[in-house]
Backbone as CSV, one residue per row, in Angstrom:
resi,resn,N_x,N_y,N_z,CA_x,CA_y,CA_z,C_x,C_y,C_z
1,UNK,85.101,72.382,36.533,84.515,71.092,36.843,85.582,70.224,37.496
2,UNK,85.243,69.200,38.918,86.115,68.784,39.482,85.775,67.350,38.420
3,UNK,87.540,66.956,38.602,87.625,65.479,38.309,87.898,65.097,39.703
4,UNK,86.790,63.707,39.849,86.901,62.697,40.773,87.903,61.498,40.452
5,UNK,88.714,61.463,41.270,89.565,60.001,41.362,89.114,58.940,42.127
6,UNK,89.338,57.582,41.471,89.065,56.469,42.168,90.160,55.540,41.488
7,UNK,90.238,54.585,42.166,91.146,53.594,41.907,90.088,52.353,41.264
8,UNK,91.186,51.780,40.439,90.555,50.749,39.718,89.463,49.778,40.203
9,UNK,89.726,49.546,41.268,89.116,48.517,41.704,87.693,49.030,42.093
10,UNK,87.960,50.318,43.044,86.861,51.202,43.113,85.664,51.214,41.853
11,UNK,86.310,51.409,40.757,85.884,51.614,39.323,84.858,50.407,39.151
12,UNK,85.702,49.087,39.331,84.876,47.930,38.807,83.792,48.261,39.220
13,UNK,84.065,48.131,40.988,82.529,47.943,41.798,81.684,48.888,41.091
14,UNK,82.037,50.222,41.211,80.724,51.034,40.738,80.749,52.028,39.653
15,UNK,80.691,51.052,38.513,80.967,51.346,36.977,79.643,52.218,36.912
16,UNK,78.661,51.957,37.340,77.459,52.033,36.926,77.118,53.436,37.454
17,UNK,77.376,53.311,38.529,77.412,54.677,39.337,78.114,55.993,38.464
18,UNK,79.513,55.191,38.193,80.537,56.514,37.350,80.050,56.741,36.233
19,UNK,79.856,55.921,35.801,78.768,56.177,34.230,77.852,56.967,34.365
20,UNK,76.682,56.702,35.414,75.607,57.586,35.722,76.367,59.224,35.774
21,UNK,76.995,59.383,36.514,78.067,60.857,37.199,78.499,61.207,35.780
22,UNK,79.254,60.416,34.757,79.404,61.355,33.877,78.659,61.414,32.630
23,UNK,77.681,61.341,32.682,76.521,61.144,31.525,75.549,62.303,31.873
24,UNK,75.201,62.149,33.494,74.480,63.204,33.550,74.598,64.210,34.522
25,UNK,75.839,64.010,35.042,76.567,65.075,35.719,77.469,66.063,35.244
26,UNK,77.481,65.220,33.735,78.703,65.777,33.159,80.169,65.571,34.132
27,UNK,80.351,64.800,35.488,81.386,64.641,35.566,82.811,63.639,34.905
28,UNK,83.352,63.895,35.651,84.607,63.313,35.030,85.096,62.463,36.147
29,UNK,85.650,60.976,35.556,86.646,59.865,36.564,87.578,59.722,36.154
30,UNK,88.612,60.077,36.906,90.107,59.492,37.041,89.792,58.468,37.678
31,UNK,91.235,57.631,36.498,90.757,56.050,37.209,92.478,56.003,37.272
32,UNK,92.834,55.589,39.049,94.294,54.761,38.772,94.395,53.620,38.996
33,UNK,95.404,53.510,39.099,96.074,52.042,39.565,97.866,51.826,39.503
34,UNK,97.512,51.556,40.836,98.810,51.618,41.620,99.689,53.033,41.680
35,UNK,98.690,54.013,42.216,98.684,55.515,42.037,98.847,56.122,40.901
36,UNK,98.550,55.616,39.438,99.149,56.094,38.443,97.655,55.998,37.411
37,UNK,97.492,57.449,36.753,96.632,57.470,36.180,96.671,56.351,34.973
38,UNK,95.099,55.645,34.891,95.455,54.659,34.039,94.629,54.788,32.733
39,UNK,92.841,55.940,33.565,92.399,56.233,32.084,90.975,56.802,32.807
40,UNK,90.032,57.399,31.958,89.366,58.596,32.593,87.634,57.965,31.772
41,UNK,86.956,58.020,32.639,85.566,58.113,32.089,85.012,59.732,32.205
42,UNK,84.831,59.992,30.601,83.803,60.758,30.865,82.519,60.347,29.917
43,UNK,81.799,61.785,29.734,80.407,61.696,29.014,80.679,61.981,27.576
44,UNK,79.312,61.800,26.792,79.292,61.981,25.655,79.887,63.328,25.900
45,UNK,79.053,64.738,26.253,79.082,65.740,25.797,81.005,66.308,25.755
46,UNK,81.299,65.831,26.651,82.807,65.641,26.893,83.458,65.228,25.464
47,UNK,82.745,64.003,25.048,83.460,62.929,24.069,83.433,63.827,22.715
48,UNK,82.226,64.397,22.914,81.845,65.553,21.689,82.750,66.507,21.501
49,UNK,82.824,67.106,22.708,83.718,68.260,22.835,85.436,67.382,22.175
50,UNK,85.719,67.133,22.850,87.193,66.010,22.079,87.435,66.006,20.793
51,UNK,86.190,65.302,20.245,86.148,64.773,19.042,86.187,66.711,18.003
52,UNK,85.553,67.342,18.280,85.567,68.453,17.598,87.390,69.333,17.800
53,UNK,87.479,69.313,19.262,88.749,70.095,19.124,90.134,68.995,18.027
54,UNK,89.754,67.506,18.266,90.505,66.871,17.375,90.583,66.772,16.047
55,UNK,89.116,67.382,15.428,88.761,67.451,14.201,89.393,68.963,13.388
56,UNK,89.459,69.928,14.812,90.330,71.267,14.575,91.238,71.207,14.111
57,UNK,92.359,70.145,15.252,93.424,69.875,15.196,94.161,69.713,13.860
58,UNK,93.556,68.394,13.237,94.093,67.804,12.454,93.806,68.782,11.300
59,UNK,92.497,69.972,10.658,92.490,70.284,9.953,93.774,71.654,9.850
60,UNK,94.200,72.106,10.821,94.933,72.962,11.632,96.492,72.345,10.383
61,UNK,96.805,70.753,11.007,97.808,70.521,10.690,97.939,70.115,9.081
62,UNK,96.937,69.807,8.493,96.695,69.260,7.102,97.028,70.651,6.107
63,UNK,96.430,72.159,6.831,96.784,73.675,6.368,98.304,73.754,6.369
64,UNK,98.782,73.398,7.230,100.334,73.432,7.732,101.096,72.705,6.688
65,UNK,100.724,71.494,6.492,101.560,70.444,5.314,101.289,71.257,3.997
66,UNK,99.945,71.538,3.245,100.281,72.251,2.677,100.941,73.373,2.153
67,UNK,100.533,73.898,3.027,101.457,75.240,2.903,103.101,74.916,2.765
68,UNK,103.335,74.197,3.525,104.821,73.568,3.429,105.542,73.196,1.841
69,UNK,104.376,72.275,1.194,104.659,71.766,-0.044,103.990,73.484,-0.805
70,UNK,103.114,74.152,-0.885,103.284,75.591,-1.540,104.734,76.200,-1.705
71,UNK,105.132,76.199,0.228,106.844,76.588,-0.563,107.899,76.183,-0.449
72,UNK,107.596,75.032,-1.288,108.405,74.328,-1.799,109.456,73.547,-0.586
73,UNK,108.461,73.392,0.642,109.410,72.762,1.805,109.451,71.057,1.920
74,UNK,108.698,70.594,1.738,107.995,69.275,1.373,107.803,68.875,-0.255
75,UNK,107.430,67.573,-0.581,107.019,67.432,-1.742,106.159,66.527,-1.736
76,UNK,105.114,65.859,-2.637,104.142,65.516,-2.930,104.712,64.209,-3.367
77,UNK,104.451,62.837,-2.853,104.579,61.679,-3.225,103.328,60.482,-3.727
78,UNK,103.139,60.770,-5.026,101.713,59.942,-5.655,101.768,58.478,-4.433
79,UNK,100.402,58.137,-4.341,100.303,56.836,-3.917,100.820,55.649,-4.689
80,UNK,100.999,55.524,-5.589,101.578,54.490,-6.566,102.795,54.385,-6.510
81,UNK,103.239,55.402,-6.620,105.073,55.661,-6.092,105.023,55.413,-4.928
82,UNK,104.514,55.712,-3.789,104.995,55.019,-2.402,104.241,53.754,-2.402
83,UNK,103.262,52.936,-2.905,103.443,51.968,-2.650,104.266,51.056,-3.562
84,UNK,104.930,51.469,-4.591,105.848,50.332,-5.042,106.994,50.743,-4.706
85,UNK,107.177,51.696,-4.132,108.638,51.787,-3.104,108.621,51.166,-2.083
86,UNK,107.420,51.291,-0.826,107.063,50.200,-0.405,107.239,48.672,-0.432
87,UNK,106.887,48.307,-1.674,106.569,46.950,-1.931,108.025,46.070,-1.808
88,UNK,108.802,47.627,-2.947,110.466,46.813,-3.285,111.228,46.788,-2.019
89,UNK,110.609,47.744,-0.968,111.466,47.785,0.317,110.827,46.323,1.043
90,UNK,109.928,45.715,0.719,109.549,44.673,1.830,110.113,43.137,1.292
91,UNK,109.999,43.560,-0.340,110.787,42.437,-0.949,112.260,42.400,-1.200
92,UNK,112.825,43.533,-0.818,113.950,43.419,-0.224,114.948,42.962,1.271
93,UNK,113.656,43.010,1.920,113.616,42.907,3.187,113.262,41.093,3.426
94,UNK,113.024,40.870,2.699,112.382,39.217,2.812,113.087,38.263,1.942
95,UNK,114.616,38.898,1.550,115.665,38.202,1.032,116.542,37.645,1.319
């Protein structure tokens, strides 16, 4: 699938248009400004697709931390303990 580029300004004028293109074209907009990519419209099905490989991702890396603290590479810090370590670090900080 080609990504189309347009420049910002391009963009303003015909938001409506690029919206239409990637909603039901499934295409994709590169948007720059001042030759430099600044940010991309696409479609839901796109947004879908994202959202799932990000949902991979993170479960990917959450396997990883564990396993880490399994052997014994990491350790496990209760929430109560980091936030009153926390707390004493900010009221230390504000002395």
């Amino acid at each position: 699938m080609a990504t189309k580029t347009v420049t910002a300004d391009e963009a303003r004028k015909n938001l409506s248009d690029l919206l239409s293109t990637a909603t039901y074209a499934n295409g994709r907009i590169e948007i720059q400004r001042r030759g430099k990519t600044a940010g991309f419209i696409i479609g839901p099905n796109d947004m879908a697709l994202l959202e799932v490989l990000e949902d991979r991702y993170d479960a990917e890396e959450a396997r990883a931390a564990m396993a880490e603290i399994e052997r014994g590479e990491d350790e496990v810090i209760l929430w109560e303990e980091a936030k009153k370590e926390l707390n004493s670090t900010e009221e230390t900080a504000e002395k």
